[in-house]
Every structure is written in structure tokens, then in C-alpha cells.
Backbone bond lengths (Angstrom), bond angles and torsions (degrees), N, CA, C in turn:
res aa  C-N    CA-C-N  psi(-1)  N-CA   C-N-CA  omega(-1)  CA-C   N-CA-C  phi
1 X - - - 1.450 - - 1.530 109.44 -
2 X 1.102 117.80 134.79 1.448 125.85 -171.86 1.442 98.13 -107.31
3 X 1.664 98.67 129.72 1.841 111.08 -162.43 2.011 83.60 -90.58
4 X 1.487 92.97 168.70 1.282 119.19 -173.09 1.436 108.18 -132.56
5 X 0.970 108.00 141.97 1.753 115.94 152.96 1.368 111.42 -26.98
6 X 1.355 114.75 -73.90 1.755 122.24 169.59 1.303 111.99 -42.31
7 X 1.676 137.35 -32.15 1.203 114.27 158.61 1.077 121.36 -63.20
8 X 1.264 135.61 -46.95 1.486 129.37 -152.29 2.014 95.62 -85.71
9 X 1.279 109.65 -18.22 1.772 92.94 178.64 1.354 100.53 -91.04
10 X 1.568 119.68 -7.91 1.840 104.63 167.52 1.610 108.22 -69.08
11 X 1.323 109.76 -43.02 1.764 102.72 -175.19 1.384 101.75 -80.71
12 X 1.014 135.55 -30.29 1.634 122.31 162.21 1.593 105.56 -48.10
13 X 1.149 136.64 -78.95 1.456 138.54 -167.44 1.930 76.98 120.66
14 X 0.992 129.61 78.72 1.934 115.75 173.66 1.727 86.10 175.76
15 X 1.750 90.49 151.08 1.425 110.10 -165.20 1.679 96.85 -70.50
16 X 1.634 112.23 155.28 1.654 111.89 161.85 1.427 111.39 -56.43
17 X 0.999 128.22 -58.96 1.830 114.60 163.85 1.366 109.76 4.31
18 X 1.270 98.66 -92.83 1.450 133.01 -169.58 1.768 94.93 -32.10
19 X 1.786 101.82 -55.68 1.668 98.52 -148.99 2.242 80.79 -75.09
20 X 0.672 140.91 7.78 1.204 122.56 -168.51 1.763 112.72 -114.43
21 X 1.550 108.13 -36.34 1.263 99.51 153.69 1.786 119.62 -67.18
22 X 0.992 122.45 -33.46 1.107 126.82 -161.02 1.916 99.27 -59.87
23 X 1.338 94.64 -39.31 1.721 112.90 -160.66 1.784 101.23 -81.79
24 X 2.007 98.75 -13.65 1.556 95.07 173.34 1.892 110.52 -103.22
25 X 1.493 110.26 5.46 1.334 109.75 167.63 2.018 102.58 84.07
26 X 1.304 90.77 33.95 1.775 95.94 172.95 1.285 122.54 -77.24
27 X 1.700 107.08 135.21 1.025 94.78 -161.81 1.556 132.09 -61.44
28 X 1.890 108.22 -16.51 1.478 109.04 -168.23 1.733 109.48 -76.82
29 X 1.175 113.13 1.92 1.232 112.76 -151.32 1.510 90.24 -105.43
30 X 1.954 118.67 138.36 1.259 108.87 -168.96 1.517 127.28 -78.23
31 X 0.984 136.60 166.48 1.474 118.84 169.71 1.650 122.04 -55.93
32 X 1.231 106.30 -34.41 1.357 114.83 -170.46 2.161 100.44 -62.73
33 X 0.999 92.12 -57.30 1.920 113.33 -168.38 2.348 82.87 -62.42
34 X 1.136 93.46 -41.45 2.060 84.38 -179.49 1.397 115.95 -59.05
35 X 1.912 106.52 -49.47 1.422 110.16 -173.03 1.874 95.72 -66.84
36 X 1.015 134.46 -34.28 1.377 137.77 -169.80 1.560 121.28 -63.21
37 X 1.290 100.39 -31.64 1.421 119.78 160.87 1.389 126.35 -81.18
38 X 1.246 117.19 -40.27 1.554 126.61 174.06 1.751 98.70 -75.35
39 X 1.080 143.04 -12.86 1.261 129.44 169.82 1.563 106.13 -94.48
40 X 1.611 125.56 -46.62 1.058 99.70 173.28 1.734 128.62 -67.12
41 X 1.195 109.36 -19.41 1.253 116.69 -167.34 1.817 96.64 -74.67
42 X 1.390 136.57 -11.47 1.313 145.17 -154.63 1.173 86.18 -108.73
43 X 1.221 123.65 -56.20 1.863 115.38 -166.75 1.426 95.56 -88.26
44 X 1.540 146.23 -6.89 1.160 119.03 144.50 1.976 144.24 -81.58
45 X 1.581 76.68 6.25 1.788 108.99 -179.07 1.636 101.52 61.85
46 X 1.609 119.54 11.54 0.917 98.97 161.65 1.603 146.35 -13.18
47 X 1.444 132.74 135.51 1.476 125.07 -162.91 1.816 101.52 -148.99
48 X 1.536 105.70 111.84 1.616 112.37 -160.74 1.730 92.41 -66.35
49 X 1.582 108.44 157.36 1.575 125.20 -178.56 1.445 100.88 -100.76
50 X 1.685 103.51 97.65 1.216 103.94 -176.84 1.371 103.95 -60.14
51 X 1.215 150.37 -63.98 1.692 155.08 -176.15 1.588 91.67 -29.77
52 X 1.157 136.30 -44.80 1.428 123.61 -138.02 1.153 85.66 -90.26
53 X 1.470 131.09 -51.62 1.633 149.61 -156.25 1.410 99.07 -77.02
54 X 1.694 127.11 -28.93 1.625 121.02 166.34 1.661 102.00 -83.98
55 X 0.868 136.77 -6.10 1.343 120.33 -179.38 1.503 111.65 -89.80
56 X 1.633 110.08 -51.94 1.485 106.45 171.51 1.470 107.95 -53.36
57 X 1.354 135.98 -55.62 1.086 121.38 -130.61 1.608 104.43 -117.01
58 X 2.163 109.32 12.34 1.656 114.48 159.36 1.628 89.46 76.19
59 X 0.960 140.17 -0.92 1.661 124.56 174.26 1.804 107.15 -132.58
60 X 1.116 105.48 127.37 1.283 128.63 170.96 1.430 109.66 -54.60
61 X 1.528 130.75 -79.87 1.084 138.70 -108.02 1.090 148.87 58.75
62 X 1.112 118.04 7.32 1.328 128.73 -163.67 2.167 103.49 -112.75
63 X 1.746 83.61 143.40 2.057 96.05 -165.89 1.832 81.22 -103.90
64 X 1.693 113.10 127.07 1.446 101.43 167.96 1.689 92.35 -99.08
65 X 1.358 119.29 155.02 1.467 120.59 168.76 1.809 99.88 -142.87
66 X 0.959 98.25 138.89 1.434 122.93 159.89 1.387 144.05 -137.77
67 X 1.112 70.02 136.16 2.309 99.64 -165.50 0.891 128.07 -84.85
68 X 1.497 159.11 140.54 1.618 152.75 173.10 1.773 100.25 -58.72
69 X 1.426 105.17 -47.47 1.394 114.28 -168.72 1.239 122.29 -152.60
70 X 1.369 119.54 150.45 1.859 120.13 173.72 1.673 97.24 -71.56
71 X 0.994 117.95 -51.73 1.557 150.96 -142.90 1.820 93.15 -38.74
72 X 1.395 118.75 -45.76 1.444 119.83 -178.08 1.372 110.00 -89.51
73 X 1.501 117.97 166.04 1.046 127.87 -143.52 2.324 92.20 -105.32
74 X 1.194 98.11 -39.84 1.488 140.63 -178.14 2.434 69.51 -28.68
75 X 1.811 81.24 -93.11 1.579 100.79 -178.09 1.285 114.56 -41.20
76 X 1.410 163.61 45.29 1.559 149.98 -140.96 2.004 67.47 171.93
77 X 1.287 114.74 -87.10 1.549 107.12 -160.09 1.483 103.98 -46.14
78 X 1.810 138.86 -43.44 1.058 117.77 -148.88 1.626 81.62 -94.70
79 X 1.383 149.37 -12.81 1.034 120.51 -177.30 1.665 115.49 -70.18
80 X 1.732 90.43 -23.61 2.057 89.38 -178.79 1.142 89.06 -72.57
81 X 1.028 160.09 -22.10 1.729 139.52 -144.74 1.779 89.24 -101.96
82 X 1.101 125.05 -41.65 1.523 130.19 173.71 1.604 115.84 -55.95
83 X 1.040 107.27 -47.65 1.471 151.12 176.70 1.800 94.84 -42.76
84 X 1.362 104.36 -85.46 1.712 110.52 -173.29 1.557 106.26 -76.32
85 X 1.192 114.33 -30.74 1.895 99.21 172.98 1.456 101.78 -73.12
86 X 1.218 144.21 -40.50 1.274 144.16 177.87 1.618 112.16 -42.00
87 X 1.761 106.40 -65.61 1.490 96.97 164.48 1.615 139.34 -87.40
88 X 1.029 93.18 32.39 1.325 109.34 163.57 1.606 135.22 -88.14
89 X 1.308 94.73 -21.47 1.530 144.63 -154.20 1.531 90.35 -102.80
90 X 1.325 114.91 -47.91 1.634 122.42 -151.34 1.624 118.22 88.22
91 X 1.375 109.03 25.79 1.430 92.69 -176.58 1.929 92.39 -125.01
92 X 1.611 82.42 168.95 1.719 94.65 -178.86 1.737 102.31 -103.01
93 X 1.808 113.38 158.53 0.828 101.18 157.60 1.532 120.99 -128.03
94 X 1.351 115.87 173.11 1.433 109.50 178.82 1.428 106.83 -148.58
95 X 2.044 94.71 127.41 1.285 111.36 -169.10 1.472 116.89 -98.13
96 X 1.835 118.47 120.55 1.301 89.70 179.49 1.491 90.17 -118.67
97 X 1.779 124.54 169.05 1.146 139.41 -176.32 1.282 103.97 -113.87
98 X 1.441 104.84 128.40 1.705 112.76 -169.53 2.008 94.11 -93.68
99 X 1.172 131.38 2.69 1.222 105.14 -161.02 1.661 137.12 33.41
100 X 1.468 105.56 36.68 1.411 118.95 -149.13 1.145 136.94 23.55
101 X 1.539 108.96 31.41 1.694 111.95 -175.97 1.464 107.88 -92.46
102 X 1.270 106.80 120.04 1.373 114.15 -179.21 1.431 135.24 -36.31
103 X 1.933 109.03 -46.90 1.429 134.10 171.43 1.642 85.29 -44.95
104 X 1.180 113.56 -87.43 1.556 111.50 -171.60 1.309 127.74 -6.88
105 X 1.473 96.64 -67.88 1.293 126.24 -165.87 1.935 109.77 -44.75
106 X 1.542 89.50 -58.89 1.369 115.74 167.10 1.662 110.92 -36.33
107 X 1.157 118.42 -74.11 1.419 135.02 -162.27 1.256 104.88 -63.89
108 X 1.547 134.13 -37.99 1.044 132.21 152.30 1.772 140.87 -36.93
């Protein structure tokens, strides 16, 4: 079963609002009611919906990059180096390979 926001503000007794700014570190929301949420939300292993959280809020997270080719070794190192600063950041990335065809390239 995949926990929700709405679970964790039913065992709080507090609206999902509340549990969702709280879980984004807002400022109106107190520390006490934040740490209260970040513990229940931990012992419910809660796991945020990235799709849901890019739709409200118009940003993905997501780095697109594109390559001529996998085939070199050159492209493979700079994608890890993109790769770990990306999640560091919190963002995803996504690699596509143009096979250097231009149409591609374009549409991309």
C-alpha cells in the first residue's frame, strides 16, 4: 500500500495541506508540527509522488541530455559526472542518444 499525505494528516489529527507544506519546509508551518511530520512520515516509509509534485508545481526535475552516441567512453564518464551532481541536487536525468541524426536531434 502506498502511504499518502492524507495518511499521515489522519494520524496527525491536521489537514494534508498542513502535512505537505510542512514535508516542503514552509515557512508558516512550526518546527515542532515539521519535526512531527518528518517522523511520522519516516515510520510510515512514506515516498513523495514525484509526477504529482511536477504537476502542481510546473517543474519536473528532470536534466534531458543528449548524445551522438553511447558507443564512447568520453560520453558514459560525462554522463556519470551529470548523473551524481544531478542527484545531489534532487533532480533526475534522462539520456537520449541521437545516433547523430539530425531529425532526432531536432525533435528532441
Amino acid at each position: 500500500m502506498k502511504i499518502t499525505i492524507k495518511d499521515i494528516a489522519n494520524e496527525l489529527g491536521i489537514a494534508p495541506a498542513t502535512v505537505s507544506r510542512a514535508l516542503s519546509d514552509h515557512p508558516e508551518i512550526s518546527d515542532k508540527t515539521k519535526e512531527k511530520v518528518k517522523v511520522v512520515a519516516t515510520r510510515l516509509d512514506y515516498r513523495q509522488n514525484k509526477l504529482a509534485s511536477s504537476l502542481r508545481s510546473g517543474k519536473t526535475k528532470v536534466i534531458g541530455v543528449l548524445i551522438p552516441t553511447a558507443k564512447h567512453l568520453f560520453f558514459g564518464s560525462v554522463i556519470h559526472g551529470i548523473s551524481n551532481l544531478a542527484a545531489k541536487k534532487g533532480y533526475d536525468v534522462l539520456i537520449y542518444q541521437s545516433n547523430e541524426l539530425e531529425e532526432f536531434e531536432k525533435k528532441v
